[in-house]
C-alpha positions as a printed NumPy array, in Angstrom:
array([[  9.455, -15.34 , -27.195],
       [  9.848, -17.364, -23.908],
       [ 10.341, -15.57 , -20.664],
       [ 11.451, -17.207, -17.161],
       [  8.862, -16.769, -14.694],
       [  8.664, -17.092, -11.205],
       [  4.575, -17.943,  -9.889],
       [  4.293, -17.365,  -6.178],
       [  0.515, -18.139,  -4.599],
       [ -1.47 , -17.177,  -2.018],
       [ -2.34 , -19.94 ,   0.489],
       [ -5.917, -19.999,  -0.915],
       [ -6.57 , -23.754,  -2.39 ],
       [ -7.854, -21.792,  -5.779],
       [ -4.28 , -20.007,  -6.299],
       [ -2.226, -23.051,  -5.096],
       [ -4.593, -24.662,  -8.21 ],
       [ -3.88 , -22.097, -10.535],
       [ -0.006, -22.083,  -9.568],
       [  0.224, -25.896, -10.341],
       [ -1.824, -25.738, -13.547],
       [  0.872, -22.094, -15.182],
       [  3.926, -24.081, -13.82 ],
       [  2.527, -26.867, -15.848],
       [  2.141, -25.056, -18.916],
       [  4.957, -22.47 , -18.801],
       [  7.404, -23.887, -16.6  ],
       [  8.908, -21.797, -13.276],
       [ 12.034, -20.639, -12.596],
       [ 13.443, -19.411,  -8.643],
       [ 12.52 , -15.849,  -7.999],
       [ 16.298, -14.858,  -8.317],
       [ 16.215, -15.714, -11.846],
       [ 12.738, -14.456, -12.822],
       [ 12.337, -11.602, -15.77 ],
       [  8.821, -11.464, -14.48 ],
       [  7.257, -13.051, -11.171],
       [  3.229, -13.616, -11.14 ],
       [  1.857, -13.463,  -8.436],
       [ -1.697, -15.212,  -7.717],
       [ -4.223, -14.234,  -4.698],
       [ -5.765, -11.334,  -4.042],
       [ -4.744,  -7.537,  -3.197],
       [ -3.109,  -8.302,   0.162],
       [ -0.734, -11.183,  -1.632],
       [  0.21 ,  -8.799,  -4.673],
       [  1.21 ,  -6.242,  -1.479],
       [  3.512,  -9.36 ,   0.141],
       [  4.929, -10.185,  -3.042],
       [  5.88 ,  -6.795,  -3.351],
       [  7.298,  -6.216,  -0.315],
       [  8.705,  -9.547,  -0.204],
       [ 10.923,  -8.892,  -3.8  ],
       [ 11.625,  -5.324,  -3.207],
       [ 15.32 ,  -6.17 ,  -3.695],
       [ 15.056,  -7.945,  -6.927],
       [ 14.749,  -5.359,  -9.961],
       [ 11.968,  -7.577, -11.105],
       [  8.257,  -6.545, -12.635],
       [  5.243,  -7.946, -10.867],
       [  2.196,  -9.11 , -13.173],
       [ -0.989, -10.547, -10.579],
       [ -3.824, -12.902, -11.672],
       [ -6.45 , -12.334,  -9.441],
       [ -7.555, -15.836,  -7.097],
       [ -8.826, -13.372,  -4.24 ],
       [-11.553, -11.123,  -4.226],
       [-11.331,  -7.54 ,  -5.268],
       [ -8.369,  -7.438,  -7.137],
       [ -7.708,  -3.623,  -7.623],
       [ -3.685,  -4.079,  -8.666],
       [ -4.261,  -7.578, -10.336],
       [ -5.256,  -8.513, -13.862],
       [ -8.094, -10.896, -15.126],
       [ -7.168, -14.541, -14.24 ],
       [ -6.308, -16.813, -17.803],
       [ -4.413, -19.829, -17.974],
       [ -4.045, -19.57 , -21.958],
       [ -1.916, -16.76 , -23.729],
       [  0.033, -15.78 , -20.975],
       [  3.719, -15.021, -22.272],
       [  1.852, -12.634, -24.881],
       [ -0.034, -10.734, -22.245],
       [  3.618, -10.451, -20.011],
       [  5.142,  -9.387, -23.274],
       [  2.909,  -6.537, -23.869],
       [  1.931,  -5.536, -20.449],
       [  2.2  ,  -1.911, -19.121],
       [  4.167,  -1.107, -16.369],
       [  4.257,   1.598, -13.504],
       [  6.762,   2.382, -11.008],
       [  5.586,   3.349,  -7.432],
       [  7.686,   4.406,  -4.677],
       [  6.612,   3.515,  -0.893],
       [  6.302,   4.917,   2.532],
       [  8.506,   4.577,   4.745],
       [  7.432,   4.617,   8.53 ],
       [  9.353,   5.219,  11.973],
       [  6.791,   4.383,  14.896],
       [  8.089,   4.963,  18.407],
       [  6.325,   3.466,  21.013],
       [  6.101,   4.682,  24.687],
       [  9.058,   2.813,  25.69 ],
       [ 10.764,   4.621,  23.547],
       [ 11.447,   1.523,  20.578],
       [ 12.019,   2.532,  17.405],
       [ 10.151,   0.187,  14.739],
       [ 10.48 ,   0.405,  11.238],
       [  8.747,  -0.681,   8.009],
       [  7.475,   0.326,   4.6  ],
       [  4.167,   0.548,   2.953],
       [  3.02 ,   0.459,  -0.634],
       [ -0.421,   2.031,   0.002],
       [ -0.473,   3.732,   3.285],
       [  0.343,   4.093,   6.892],
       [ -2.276,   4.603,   9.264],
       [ -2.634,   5.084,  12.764],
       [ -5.63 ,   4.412,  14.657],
       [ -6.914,   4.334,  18.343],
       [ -6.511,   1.084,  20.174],
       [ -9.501,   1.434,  23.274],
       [-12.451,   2.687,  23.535],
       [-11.636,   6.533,  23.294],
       [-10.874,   8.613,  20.133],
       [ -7.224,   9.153,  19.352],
       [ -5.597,  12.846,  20.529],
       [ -3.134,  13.584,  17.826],
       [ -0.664,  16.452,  16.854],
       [  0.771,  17.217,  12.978],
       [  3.963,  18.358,  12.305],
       [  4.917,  18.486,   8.111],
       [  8.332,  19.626,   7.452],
       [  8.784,  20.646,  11.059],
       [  6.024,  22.692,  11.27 ],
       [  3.477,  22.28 ,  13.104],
       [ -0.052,  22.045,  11.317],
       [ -2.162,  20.965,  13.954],
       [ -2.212,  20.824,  17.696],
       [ -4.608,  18.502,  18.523],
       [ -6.643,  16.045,  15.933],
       [ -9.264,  14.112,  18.084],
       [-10.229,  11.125,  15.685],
       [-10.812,   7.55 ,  15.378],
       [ -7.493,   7.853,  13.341],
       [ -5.319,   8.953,  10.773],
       [ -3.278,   7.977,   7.513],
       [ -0.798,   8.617,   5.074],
       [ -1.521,   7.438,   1.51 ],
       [  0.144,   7.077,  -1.902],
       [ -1.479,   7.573,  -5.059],
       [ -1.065,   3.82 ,  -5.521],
       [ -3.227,   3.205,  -2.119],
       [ -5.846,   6.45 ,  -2.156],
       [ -8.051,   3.94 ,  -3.867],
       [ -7.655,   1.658,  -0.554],
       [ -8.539,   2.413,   3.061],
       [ -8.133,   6.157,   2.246],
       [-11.094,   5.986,   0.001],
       [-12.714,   3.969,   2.758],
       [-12.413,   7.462,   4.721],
       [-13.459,   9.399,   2.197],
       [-10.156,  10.775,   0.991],
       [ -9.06 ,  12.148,  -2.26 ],
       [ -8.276,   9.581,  -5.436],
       [ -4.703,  10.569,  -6.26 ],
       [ -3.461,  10.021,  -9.726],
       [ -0.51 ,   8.034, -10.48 ],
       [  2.56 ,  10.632, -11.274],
       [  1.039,  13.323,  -9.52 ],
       [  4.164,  13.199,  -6.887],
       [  1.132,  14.367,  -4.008],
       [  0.49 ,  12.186,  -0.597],
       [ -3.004,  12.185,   0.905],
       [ -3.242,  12.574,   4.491],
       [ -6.791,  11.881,   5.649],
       [ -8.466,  11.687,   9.416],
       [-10.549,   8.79 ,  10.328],
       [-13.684,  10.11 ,  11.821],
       [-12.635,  13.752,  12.925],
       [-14.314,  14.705,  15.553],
       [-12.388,  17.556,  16.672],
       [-11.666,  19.859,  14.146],
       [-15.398,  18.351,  13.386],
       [-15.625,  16.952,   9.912],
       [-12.093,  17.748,   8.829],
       [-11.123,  15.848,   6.307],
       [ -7.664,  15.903,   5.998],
       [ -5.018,  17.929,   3.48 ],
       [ -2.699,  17.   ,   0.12 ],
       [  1.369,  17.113,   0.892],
       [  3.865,  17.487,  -1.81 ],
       [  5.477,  13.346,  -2.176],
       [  8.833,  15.002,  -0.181],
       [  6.49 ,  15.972,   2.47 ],
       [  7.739,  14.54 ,   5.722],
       [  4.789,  14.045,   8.261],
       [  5.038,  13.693,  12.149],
       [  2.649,  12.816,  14.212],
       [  2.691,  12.753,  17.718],
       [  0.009,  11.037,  20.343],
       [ -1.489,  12.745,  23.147],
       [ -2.584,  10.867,  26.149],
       [ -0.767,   7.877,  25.576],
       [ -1.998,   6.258,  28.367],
       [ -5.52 ,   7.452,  28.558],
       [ -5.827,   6.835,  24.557],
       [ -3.726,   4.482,  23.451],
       [ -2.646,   4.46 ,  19.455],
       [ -1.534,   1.17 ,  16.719],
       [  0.237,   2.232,  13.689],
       [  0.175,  -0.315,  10.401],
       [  2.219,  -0.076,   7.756],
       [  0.261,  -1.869,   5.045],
       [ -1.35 ,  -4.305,   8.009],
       [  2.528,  -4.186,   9.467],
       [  1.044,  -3.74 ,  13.522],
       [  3.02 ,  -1.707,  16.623],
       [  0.993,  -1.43 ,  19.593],
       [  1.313,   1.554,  22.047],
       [  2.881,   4.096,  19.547],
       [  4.184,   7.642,  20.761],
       [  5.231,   9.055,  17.769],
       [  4.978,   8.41 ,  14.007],
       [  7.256,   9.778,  11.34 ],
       [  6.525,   9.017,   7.397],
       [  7.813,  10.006,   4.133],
       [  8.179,   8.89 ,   0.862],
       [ 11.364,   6.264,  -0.324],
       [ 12.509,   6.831,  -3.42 ],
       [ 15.391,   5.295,  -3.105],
       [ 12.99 ,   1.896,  -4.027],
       [ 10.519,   1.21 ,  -6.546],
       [  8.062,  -1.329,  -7.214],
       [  7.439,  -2.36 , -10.644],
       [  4.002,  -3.398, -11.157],
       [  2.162,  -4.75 , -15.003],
       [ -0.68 ,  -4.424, -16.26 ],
       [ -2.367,  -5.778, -19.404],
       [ -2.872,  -2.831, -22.022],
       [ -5.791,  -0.372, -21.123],
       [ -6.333,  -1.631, -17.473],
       [ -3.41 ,  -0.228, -15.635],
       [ -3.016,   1.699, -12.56 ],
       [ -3.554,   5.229, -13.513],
       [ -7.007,   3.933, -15.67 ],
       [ -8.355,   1.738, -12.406],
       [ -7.846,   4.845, -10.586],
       [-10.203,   6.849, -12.615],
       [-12.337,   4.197, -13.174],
       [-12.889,   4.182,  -9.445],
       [-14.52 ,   7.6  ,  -9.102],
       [-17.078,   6.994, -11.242],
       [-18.603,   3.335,  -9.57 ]])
């Protein structure tokens, strides 16, 4: 059985290839018409496509033309449609970030695997922690912080040494970034409704960026995330390689 598919490519000269050759052989349709877009690049373009369809109740299957690869599938020009048809999917719910900066701007933006905030000169960051309106810590001196979904704890949190979270297991990770002050702390898992604060000290002195999924605001005051449920992101993968299987794969390279 046919399906209309949209291919969208990274810039890379070896997706824009690869994106000729599957329009060649299964035809393309616009992205507003798509059962199923495929996205080709790496990691960062399966996060832009992503973000970039978020409004169109559409699955997202990647063929890896980057590098890594962790939420795409083995590149194959032959016996695509069969491998769409059969595919495994999982739903994932972002972050959604407020960032305030010390003029007092409110920026917005959402992020698939985490938000992160991290000093921006040469002195560690001073941060406070509110969750739920309580405070949890006064003062977090640290290269940085972040807030992680179970989709992304395999990402940058990992990178930090935070926990793997398994997909479904409704739990954010909130990991430091070189603690130095409460030394070696490594962070703490929130319930997903958890709604995190944080709040820079020494603005001035220390200044603090905030990305949402390499989304950039310079000078931030004041960071609030949380979970969106209200959208979901519909990712495939071929049978026996999806999400929740990379993830556990990943403790154990």
């Amino acid at each position: 059985m046919s399906l209309r598919i949209a291919f969208a490519a990274s810039r890379a000269a070896v997706a824009q290839t690869a994106r000729a050759t599957l329009i060649g052989r299964y035809g393309n349709v616009p992205l507003d018409e798509a059962e199923v877009i495929v996205a080709l690049g790496g990691d960062g373009f399966m996060l832009q496509t992503l973000h970039d369809t978020e409004h169109l109740s559409v699955p997202v299957y990647g063929m890896n033309r980057g590098t890594i690869g962790f939420l795409m599938n083995e590149y194959a020009e032959s016996g695509l449609t069969d491998r769409l048809h059969a595919a495994e999917e999982a739903e994932i719910n972002p972050l959604s970030m407020t960032a305030w900066d010390k003029n007092g701007y409110a920026h917005k933006a959402l992020a698939i695997n985490e938000v992160s905030l991290l000093r921006a000169g040469p002195q560690a960051a001073k941060l406070r922690i509110t969750v739920d309106g309580r405070l949890r810590m006064d003062e977090l001196v640290c290269d940085g912080a972040l807030v992680a979904t179970p989709a992304g704890s395999t990402a940058y949190n990992y990178s930090a040494h935070g926990p793997v979270l398994p997909i479904g297991s409704d739990v954010l990770a909130l990991t430091a970034v070189a603690a130095f002050r409460p030394r070696r702390w490594r962070g703490a898992l929130l319930p997903k409704t958890a709604h995190v604060r944080f709040d820079v000290l020494e603005i001035d002195k220390r200044p603090v960026m905030a990305e949402a999924d390499s989304r950039s605001f310079d000078s931030v005051a004041a960071v609030e995330i949380r979970s969106e449920p209200s959208i979901s992101h519909r990712i495939l993968f071929d049978p026996g390689h999806g999400l929740e299987e990379r993830l556990i794969s990943e403790q154990f390279t």
